[in-house]
VOGUMAR-152343 format. One line per 5 residues: number of its first residue (from 1); their letters; for each residue x negated, y, z negated of C-alpha. Coordinates in nm, 2 decimals, padded with zeros to 4 digits. Layout:
% VOGUMAR-152343
NUM) A) X Y Z | ...
//
This chain:
% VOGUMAR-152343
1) XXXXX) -02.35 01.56 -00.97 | -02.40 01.18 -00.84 | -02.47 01.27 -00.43 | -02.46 00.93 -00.47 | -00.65 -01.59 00.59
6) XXXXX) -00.44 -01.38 00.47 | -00.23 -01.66 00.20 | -00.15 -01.46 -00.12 | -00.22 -01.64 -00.47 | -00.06 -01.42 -00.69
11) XXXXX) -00.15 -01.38 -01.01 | 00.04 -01.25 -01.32 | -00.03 -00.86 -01.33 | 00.18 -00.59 -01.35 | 00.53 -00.59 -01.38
16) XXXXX) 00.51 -00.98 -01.39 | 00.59 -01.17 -01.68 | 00.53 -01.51 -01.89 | 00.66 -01.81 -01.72 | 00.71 -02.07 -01.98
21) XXXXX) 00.98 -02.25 -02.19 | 00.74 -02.10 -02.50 | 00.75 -01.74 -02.39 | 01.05 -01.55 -02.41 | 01.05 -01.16 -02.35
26) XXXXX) 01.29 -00.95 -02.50 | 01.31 -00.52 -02.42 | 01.49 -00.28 -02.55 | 01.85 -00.20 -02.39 | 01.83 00.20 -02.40
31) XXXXX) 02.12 00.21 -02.67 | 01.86 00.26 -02.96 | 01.74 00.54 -03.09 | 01.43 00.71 -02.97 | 01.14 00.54 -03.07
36) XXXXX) 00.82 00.71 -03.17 | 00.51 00.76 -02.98 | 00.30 00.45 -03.01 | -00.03 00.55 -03.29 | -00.36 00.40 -03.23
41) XXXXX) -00.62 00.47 -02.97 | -00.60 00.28 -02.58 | -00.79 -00.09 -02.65 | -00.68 -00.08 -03.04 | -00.54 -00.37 -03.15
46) XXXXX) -00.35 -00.50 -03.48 | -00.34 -00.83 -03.63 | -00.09 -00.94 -03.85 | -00.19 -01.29 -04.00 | -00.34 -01.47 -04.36
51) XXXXX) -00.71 -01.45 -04.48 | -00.62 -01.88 -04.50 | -00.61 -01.86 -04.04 | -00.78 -01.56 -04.03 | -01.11 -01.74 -04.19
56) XXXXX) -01.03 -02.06 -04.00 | -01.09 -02.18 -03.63 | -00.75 -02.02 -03.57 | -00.93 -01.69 -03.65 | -01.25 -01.78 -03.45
61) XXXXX) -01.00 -01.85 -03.12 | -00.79 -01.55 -03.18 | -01.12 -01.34 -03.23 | -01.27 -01.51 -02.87 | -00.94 -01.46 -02.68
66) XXXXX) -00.85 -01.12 -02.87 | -01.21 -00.97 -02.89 | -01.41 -01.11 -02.62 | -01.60 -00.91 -02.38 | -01.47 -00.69 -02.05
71) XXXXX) -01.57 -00.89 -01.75 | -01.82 -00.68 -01.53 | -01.94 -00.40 -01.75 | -02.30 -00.36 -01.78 | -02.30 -00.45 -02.17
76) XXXXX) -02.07 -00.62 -02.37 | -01.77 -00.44 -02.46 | -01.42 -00.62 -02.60 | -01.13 -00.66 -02.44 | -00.96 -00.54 -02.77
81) XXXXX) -01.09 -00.32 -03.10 | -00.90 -00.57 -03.36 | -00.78 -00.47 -03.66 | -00.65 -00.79 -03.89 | -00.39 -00.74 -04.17
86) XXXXX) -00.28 -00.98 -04.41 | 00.17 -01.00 -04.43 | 00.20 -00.82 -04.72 | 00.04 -00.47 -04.60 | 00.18 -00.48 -04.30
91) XXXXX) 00.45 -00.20 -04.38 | 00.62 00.07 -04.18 | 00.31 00.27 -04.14 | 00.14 00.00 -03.95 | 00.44 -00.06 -03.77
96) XXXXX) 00.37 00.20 -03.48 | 00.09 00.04 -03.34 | 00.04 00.03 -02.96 | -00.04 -00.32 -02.97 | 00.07 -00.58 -03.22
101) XXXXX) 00.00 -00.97 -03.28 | 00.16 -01.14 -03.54 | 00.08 -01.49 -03.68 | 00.32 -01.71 -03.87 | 00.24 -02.04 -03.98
106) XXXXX) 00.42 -02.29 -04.21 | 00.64 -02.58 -04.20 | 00.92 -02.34 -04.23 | 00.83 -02.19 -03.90 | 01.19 -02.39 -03.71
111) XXXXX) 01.12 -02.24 -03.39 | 00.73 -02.25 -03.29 | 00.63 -02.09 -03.01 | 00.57 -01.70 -02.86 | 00.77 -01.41 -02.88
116) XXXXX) 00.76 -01.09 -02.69 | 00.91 -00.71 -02.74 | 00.86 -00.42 -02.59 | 00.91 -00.11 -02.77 | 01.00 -00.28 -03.13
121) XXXXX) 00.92 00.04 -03.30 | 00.78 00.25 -03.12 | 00.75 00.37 -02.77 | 00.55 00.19 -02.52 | 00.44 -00.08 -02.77
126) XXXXX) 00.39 -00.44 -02.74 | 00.46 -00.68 -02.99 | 00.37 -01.06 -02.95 | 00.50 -01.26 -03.24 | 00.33 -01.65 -03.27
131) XXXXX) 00.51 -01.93 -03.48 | 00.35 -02.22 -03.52 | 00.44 -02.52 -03.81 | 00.10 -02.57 -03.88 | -00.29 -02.47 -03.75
136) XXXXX) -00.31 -02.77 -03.54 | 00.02 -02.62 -03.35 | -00.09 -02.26 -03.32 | -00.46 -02.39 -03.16 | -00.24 -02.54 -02.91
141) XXXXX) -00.02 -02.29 -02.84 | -00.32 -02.03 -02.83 | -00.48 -02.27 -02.56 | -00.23 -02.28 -02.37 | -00.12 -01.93 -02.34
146) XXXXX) -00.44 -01.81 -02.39 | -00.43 -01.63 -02.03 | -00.07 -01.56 -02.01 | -00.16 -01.35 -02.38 | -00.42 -01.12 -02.23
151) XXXXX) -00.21 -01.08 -01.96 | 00.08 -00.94 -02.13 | -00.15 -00.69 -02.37 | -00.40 -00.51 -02.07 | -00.05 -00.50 -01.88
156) XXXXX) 00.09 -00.32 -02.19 | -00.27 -00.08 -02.14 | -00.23 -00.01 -01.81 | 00.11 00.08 -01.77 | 00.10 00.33 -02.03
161) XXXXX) -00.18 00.50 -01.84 | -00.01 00.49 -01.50 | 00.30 00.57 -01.69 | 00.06 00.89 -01.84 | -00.11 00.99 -01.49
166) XXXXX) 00.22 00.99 -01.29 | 00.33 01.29 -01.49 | 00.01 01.42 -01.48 | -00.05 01.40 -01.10 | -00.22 01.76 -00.94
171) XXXXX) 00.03 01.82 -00.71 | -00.23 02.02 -00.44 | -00.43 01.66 -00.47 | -00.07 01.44 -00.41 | -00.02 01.66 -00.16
176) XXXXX) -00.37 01.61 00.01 | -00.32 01.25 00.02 | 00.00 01.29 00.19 | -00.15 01.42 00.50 | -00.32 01.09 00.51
181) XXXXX) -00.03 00.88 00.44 | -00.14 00.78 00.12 | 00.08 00.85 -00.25 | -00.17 00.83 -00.54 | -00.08 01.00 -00.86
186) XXXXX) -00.45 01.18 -00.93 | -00.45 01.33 -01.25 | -00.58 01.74 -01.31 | -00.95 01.71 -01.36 | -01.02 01.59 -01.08
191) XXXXX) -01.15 01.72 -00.73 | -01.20 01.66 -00.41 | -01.56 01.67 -00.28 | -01.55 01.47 00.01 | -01.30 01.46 00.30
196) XXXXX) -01.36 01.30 00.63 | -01.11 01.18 00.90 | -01.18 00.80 00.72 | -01.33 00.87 00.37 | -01.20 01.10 00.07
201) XXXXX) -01.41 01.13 -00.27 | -01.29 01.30 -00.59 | -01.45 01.27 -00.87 | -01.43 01.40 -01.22 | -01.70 01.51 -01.47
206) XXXXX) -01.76 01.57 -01.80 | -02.10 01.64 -02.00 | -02.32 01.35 -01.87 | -01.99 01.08 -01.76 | -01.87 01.13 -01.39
211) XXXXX) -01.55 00.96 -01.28 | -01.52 00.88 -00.90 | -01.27 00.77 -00.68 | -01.36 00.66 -00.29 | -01.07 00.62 -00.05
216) XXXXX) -01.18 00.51 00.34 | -00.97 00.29 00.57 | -01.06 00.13 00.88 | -00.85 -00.06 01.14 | -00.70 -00.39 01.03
221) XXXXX) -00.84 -00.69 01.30 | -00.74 -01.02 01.16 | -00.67 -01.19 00.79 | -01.02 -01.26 00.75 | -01.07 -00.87 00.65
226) XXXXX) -00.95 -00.99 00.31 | -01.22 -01.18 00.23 | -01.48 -01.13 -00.04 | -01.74 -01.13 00.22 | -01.64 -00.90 00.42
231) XXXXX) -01.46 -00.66 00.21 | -01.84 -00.65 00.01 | -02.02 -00.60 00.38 | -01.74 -00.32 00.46 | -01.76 -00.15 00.10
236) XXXXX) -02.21 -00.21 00.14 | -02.18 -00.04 00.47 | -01.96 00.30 00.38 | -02.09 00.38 00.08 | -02.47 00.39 00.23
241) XXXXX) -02.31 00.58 00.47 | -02.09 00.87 00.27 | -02.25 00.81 -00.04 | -02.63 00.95 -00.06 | -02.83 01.00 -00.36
246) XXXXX) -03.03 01.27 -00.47 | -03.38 01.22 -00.30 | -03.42 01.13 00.09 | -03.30 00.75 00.18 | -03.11 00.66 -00.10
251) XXXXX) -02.74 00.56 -00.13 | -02.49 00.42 -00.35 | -02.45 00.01 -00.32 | -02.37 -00.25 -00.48 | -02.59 -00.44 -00.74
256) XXXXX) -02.67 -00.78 -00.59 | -02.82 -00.90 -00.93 | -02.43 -00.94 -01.03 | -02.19 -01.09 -00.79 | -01.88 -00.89 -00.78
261) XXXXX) -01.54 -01.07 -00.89 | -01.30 -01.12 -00.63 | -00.89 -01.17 -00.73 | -00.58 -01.16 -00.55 | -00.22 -01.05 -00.66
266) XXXXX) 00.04 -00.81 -00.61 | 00.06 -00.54 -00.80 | 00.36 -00.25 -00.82 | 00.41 -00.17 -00.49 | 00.45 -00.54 -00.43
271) XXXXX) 00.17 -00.55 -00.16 | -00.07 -00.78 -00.14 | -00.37 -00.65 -00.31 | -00.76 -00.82 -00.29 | -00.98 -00.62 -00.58
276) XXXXX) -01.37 -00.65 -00.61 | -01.51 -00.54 -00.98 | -01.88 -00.53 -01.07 | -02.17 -00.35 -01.08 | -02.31 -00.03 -00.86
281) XXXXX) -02.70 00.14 -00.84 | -02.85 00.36 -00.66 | -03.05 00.21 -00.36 | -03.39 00.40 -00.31 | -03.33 00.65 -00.56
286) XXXXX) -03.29 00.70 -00.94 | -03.23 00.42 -01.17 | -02.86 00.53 -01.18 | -02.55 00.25 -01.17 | -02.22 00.18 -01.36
291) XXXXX) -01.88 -00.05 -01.30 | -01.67 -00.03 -01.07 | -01.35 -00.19 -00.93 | -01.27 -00.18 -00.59 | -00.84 -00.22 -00.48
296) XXXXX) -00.78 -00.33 -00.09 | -00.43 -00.33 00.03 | -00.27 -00.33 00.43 | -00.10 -00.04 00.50 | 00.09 -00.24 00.79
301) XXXXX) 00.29 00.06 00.94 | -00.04 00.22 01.04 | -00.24 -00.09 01.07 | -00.52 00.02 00.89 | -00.71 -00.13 00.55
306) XXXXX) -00.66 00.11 00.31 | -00.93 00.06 00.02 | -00.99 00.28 -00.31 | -01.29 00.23 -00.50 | -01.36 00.37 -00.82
311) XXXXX) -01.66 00.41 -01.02 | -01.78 00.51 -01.33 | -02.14 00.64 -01.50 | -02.19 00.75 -01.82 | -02.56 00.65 -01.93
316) XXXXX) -02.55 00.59 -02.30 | -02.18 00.57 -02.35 | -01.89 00.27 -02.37 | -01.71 00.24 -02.00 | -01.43 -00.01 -02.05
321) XXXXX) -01.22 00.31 -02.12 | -01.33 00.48 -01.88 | -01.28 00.22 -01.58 | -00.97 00.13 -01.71 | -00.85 00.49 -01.68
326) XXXXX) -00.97 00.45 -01.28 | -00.82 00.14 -01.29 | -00.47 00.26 -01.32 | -00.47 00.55 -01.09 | -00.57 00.27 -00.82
331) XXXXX) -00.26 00.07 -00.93 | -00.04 00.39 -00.85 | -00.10 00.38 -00.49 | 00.14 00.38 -00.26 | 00.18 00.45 00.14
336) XXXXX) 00.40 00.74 00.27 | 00.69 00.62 00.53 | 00.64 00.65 00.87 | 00.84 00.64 01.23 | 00.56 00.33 01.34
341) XXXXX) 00.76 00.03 01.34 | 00.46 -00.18 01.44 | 00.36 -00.46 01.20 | 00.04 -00.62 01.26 | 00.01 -01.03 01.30
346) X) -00.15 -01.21 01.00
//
């Protein structure tokens, strides 16, 4: 086992849709009939669309946008496995995918633009439907919505897993996290290995891939805790700490080589959120490392910074999956009520 200003730029994540005059979202009302469970693996994709764009620079963007590689993994890995189909197989078999995009171009195409459903046919599905009059109308519409696409699709991913893990929670690990003011919906499998009045670690493992989650807090001082500076420094600082390898003097850190990916948004709980993603290694040990993706929220009634930190290894396998799966356990979190009335000054 691995002994290993405070101005919010939100970005669209979950629960936040498109905003354009192109884009319009449509869900289901709850008067249909029960869908199906969506068929397809988590990252599979289907595209519906002719050899003629397929073959073309249309195909080459949609392959780049669609296909293009997980940002901070230690090898390239796509965003999406894609599948492309031409119109006429595209039957009711297909129709069940997780996660469909479907290309229409022509001059009989009245209404260019994009089209969203949720749950078309089956449960939990996303369907994005592009019309465009000709190619030179769907690379524009591709550039510009290029973003506000991807968004839509690893939002689609995510929620299905938090979705998943919320029924799944270990109530004797919920219940844990309680008495630290915390609500995290930790899946069975995992464990706790760690607990300290500051810092919790539970991890999970499998043949040679180990899945850990890190939760410590400190007290919150001022807004320029949420920088990427000093969250890095904080993060640098307790892992060497709580974190120790295997042989005398080493520790868990994080890979300087890389420089972690900081963001901003809000994310279910509608807190402001800072999130670090890169690279981890071992620091005077093993040549060990993996991903990971780090979640930092205020938890104002007990002014304290609340971060989770996730982390994956699994030498010699793909870890988008697997981070992804970390990822949305982060996005569950929550902060159990309390009779503290006192809201710190940003």
């Amino acid at each position: 086992m691995l002994r290993l200003k405070f101005e919010i730029r939100m970005s669209k994540w979950i629960g936040v849709g498109l905003i354009s005059l192109l884009l319009l979202s449509c869900r289901n009302t709850g008067n249909e009939p029960i869908k199906p469970s969506p068929t397809g693996a988590p990252g599979d994709l289907l595209l519906v669309i002719s050899d003629k764009y397929w073959q073309s620079a249309s195909g080459d963007t949609l392959r780049s946008m669609l296909a293009g590689p997980v940002e901070a993994l230690p090898q390239d890995e796509p965003q999406f496995r894609v599948t492309y189909v031409n119109h006429s197989v595209f039957d009711k078999q297909l129709k069940t995918q997780r996660n469909i995009v479907i290309v229409k171009v022509g001059s009989d195409q009245l209404e260019p633009g994009v089209r969203i459903r949720h749950g078309m046919w089956a449960k939990g599905q996303i369907l994005i439907a592009i019309s465009a009059r000709s190619e030179v109308e769907l690379l524009q519409i591709l550039n510009a919505h290029r973003v506000e696409l991807m968004n839509e699709l690893l939002n689609a991913e995510r929620l299905r897993l938090i979705e998943a893990y919320e029924s799944a929670a270990d109530p004797k690990l919920v219940q844990k996290l309680k008495e630290k003011g915390l609500e995290l919906s930790l899946p069975k499998g995992f464990k706790l290995d760690v607990e300290k009045d500051d810092f919790m670690w539970f991890s999970q493992e499998y043949r040679d891939v180990v899945q850990g989650i890190l939760i410590y807090y400190y007290d919150y001082t001022d807004s320029a805790t949420f920088t990427p500076e000093y969250l890095l420094a904080r993060r640098n600082e307790i892992l060497q700490k709580n974190v120790p390898g295997e042989t005398a003097g080493s520790y868990m850190t994080t890979e300087a080589l890389f420089q972690p990916l900081f963001r901003e948004y809000a994310i279910r709980n509608q807190k402001y959120t800072a999130e670090l993603r890169g690279l981890w290694k071992m620091q005077n040990g093993m040549a060990m490392g993996g991903p990971f993706i780090n979640i930092t929220q205020l938890d104002e009634a007990r002014n304290r910074v609340v971060s989770l930190d996730a982390f994956v290894f699994a030498p010699g396998h793909d870890k988008r999956d697997l981070l992804r799966q970390l990822e949305a356990i982060l996005l569950t979190i929550n902060f159990t009520p309390t009779d503290s009335t006192q809201i710190p000054s940003k």
